[in-house]
C-alpha angles and dihedrals in degrees: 000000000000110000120189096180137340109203149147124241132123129281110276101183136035139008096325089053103158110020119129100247130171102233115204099200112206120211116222133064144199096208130046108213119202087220098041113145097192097053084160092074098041115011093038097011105201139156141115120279115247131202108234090247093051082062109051089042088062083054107052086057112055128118149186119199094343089303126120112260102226099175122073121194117200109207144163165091082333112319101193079068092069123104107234103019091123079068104036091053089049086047102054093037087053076063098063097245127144103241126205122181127217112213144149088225090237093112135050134227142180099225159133114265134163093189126005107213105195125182115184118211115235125198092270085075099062111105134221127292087217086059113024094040104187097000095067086070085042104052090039085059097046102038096080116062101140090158087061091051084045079065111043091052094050093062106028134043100254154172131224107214113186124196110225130204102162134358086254077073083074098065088057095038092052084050087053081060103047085044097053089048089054102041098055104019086248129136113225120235101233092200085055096063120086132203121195135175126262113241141088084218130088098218087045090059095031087059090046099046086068101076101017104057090053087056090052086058094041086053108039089249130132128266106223109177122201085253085170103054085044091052100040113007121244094316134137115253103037 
């Protein structure tokens, strides 16, 4: 497996915001986001290939503080791209760690999760074709796979983080919904859904936080602040 960088820090996003986790970060992607922060991974994939046992090794030794790290994030570049994750996900849950599981929702897997944190790319995240030449077509027409979300959620206990730009990201994000409803048969769960600002620096997420995290409230919807970027600025390893 490809492996761009294993390391401890704390939980930045989502539900599980501040627990010391070991995060195994994959290289490779099937997307390139305009607003990508780990352009290593996507953009200029690069790493060092591990064998499966190497891994989990690493992460059966990692510590904070001198304390045993039981939660593992996977995380990307796009790990459900990577050969091997259904065993690496039994192996580590053999090992009795909590799994989450890092994923733009746009592939499917048969495989063990603990929680399934899936952000959805919306059109603000196609790049330029200036920039992205064939890739801008290719990620449009791989960004929107409601009907995959649909069933990942059905079968793990899950969160929807969307990336926002501006409050006309709503109305898309309202029509993922409604997708997704339509596509498995499955209600989603609003105060699973998180919105959080776009930006690697605080006063950008600071500014944004002003009027997004009101309209979570207004909406039923999550507040996830970028903890990480707050914490430690716009680094890798953290």
């Amino acid at each position: 497996m490809l492996i761009s960088e294993i390391y401890v820090s704390r939980q930045g996003e989502g539900r599980l915001t501040g627990t010391p986790s070991v995060f195994v970060r994959t290289s490779g992607c099937n997307l390139r986001c305009g607003f990508c922060d780990t352009p290593f991974t996507s953009w200029n994939p690069e790493g060092q290939q591990m064998e499966l046992g190497e891994i989990v090794a690493q992460v059966a030794g990692s510590e904070d503080d001198g304390n045993p790290v039981r939660h593992v994030v996977l995380t990307g570049g796009e790990p459900m791209l990577a050969r091997g994750i259904e065993s690496l996900c039994r192996q580590l849950a053999q090992g009795g760690f909590h799994v989450t599981i890092e994923t733009a929702g746009t592939l499917e897997r048969n495989l063990h999760c603990d929680l399934m944190s899936i952000s959805p790319k919306l059109s603000n995240s196609t790049p330029s074709l200036e920039r992205a030449g064939q890739w801008a077509q290719r990620h449009e027409q791989t960004r929107y796979r409601p009907e995959v979300t649909a069933a990942l959620i059905g079968r793990h206990d899950y969160q929807l983080k969307f990336v926002v730009e501006a409050e006309s990201d709503l109305k898309e994000i309202e029509k993922y919904i409604e997708d997704v409803t339509s596509a498995g048969s499955v209600a989603v769960d609003r105060s699973k859904v998180l919105l959080m600002p776009e930006g690697i620096e605080p006063g950008t997420l600071e500014q944004r936080a002003l009027w997004l995290e009101p309209l979570c409230q207004e909406r039923g919807f999550s507040w996830c602040p970028r903890m990480h970027i707050l914490w430690y600025g716009n680094r890798r390893g953290t």
